[in-house]
N, C-alpha and C positions, 0 to 999 in steps of 0.2 A: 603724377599728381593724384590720377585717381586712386592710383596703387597704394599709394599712401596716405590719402583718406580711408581707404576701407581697412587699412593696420590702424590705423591710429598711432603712428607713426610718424614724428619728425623726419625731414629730407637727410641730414647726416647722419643719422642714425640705420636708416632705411640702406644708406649707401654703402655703411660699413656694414652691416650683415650680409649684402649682396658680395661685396667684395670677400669678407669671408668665405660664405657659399662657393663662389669661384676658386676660392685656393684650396676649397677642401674637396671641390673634386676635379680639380685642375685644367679649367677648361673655362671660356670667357664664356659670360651666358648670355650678357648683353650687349649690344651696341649704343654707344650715347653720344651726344652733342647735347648743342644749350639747348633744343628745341625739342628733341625727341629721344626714346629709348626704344629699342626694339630686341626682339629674340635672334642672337646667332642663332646659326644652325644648329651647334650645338646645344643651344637654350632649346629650341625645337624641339630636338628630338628628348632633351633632358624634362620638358614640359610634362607631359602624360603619365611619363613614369612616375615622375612627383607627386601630381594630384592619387595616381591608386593608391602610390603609397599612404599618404594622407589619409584616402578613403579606408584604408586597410586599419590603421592607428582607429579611424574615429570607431570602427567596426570593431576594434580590441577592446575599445575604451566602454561599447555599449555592452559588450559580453560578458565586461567584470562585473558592470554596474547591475547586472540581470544576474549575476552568479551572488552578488553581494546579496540582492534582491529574495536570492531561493528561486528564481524564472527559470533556471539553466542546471543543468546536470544529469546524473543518474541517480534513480531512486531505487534500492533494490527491496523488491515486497513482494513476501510469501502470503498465504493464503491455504486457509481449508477449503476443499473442494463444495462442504455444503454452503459458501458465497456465493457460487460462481450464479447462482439465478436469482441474485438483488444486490446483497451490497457491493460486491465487486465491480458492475457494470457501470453502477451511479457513478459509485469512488472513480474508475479511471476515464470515463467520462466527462465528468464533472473535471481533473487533473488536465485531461487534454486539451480541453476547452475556456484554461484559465493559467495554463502555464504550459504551452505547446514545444516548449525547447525542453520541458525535463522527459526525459530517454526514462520509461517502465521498465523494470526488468521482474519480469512474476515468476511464479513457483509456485506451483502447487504443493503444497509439504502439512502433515500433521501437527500439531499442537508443540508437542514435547520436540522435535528435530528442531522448529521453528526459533525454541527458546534456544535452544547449543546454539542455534549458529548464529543466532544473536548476540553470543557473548563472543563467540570466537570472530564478529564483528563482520562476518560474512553477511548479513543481512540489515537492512533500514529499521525495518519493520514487519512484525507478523501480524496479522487477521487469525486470531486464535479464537479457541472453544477455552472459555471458561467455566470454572475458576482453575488458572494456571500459577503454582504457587512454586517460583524456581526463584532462588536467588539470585539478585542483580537485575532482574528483567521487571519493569517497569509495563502493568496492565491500566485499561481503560474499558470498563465495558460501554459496548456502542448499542446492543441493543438484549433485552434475557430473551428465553428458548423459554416453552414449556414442554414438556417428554407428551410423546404418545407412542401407541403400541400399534404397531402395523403388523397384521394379519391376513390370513389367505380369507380371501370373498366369502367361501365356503364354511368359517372357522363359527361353530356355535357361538362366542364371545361378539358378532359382528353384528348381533341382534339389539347390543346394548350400547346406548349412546354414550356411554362412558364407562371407564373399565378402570375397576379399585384395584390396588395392590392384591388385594387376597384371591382376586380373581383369576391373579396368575401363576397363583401355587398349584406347582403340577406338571406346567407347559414347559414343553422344552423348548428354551430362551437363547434368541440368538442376539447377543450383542457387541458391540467396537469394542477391541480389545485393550487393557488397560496401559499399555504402552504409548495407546495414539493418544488418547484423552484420558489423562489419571484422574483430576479434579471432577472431571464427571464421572466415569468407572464408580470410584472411592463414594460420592455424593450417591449416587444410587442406590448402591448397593446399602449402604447405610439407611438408607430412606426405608427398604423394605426390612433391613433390621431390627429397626426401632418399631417394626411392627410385629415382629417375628413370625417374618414370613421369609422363608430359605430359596431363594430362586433356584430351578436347574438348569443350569445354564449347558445348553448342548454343547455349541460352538463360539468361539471369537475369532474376530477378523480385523481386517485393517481397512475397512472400506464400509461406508453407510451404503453403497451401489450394491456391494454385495451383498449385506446385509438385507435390501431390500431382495436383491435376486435369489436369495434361498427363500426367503417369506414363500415368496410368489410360485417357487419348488413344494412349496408345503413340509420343508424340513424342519420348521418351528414358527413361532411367533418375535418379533421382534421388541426392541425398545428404542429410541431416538428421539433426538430432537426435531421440533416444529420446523427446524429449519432446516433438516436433513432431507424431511419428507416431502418437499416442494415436489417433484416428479418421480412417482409412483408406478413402476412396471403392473403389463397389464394383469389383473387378477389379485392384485393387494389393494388393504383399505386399510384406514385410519380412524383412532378413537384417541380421542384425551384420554391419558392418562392422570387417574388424582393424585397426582404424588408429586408438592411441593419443591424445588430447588432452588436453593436459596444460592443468588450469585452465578446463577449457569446462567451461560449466553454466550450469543459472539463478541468478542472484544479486541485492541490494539493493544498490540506490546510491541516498548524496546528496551533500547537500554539509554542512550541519553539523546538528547536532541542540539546537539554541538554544532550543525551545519543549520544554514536557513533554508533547505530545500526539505529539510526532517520538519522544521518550522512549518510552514508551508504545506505540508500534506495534515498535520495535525490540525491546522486552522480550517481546512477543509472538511475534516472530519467532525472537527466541532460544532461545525457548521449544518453537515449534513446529520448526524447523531450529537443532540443538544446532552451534555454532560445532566442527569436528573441531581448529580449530584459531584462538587469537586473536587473531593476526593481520590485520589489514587492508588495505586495499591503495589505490593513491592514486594516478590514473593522472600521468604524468609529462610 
C-alpha cells in the first residue's frame, strides 16, 4: 500500500510491472498473501543493486543536464605568455569557481600559431595580442596595451619621463619578431613611418622574457606592450612610449561558439572585460 502510494500507482497495475520485472529477470522477487508482501531472497540480494543502478541513471541524467548547461566538459585555451600575471589568473579562477566540472586545458602559444590551430579546430579559444587580422577567426578585444620602451638603468634616455619616437633613431632596437605578433610588428613599424623615422632594429626574437633579458645585457633598447612589462629583470626600466595604437591590446579569438561550454567562458569574460563596444571583428 505504501509502495503504491509513493508511485502513484493503482494496485493492478503496480502488480503487472512487478510481475513483468520478475520474468525479465527470472526470478520471483516477492513473496505475497492477502496481508503482506515481502522481499525473497532473491528480491534481497536483487534490492541494492537496483537502487545504484537508479542512482547511477539519476547521476547520467544530472551530467547531460550540466553538459546541456555548458557546467561540464573540456575547454581547450591558449594564451600569450604576457597574461600569465592578470588576466589569465582571474579568467581560470573566476571558470573554477563557477563551473568546477569544466576540465582547462592551457597552452602557452603566440598569436599567429593560436589562430591555425583554431581553425584546424584544435583549440576553443585563444587569449591573443591584438590586432590579429586572419580569416575565419573571430576577435574580441578585452582590454588595449599602450607600447613602452624598456631600457638599461644606465641608458641616457632614462632621464626623460617619456620617450617620443625620434628619440629612438639611432638605438639599436630589440623587438618580438614579426611572426609572433604581425598586427603589432606591422602597426609599429608603421607608426614610426609615418613619422619618418627608420628604426634599427638589432635583433628579433620570439619571446618579450627575452626581449627584456638582453635590455638588461645592455645589447639594446627595447619596445612592448604595457602588458609585457609587468616583471622587469633586475637593472631595466620603463618609459611611455608616445606612439599611438590604434586597436592593440589583449583580446579573445575563435571561430564559432557551437557548444555551451564556449558559451559559457565568453559570458565570463563579458562579464569580467565589459565589451566598450559590440562590435566584432573577423579577420579578412
Amino acid at each position: 500500500m505504501v509502495v503504491r502510494r509513493r508511485l502513484h500507482i493503482v494496485q493492478p497495475a503496480l502488480s503487472a510491472q512487478i510481475r513483468a520485472l520478475e520474468e525479465d529477470v527470472g526470478a520471483q522477487l516477492f513473496e505475497r498473501d492477502r496481508h503482506r508482501v515481502e522481499l525473497t531472497e532473491e528480491g534481497a540480494l536483487f534490492l541494492p543493486e537496483a537502487l545504484a543502478t537508479l542512482r547511477q541513471a539519476g547521476r547520467a541524467r544530472e551530467v547531460l543536464q550540466q553538459a546541456a548547461a555548458g557546467e561540464v566538459g573540456v575547454l581547450r585555451l591558449a594564451f600569450v605568455s604576457s597574461t600569465l600575471s592578470h588576466l589569465l589568473p582571474v579568467l581560470v579562477r573566476t571558470l573554477e569557481e563557477r563551473y568546477p566540472r569544466i576540465e582547462l586545458e592551457l597552452k602557452d602559444m603566440p598569436s599567429l600559431p593560436q589562430a591555425r590551430a583554431l581553425l584546424d579546430n584544435a583549440l576553443d579559444f585563444g587569449l591573443v595580442r591584438l590586432p590579429l587580422n586572419v580569416s575565419g577567426v573571430h576577435t574580441r578585444m578585452l582590454f588595449e596595451e599602450s607600447l613602452v620602451v624598456a631600457l638599461p638603468q644606465d641608458h641616457p634616455l632614462c632621464t626623460q619621463r617619456r620617450i617620443k619616437p625620434q628619440d629612438l633613431a639611432g638605438c639599436p632596437m630589440l623587438v618580438l619578431a614579426r611572426k609572433f605578433a604581425p598586427g603589432l610588428y606591422d602597426q609599429m613599424l608603421a607608426g614610426f613611418h609615418r613619422r619618418k623615422i627608420t628604426l634599427t632594429i638589432a635583433r628579433e626574437m620570439g619571446e618579450f622574457t627575452t626581449q627584456l633579458a638582453l635590455v638588461a645585457a645592455g645589447l639594446g633598447v627595447g619596445i612592448l606592450p604595457s602588458g609585457a612589462a609587468s616583471a622587469l629583470p633586475i637593472g631595466v626600466v620603463t618609459r611611455p612610449l608616445t606612439l599611438a595604437m590604434s586597436g592593440a591590446g589583449i583580446g579573445v579569438a575563435w571561430t564559432g561558439l557551437e557548444n555551451p561550454r564556449k558559451r559559457a567562458l565568453m559570458q565570463v569574460l563579458d562579464e569580467l572585460y565589459p565589451a566598450s563596444s559590440p562590435e566584432l571583428t573577423e579577420g579578412l
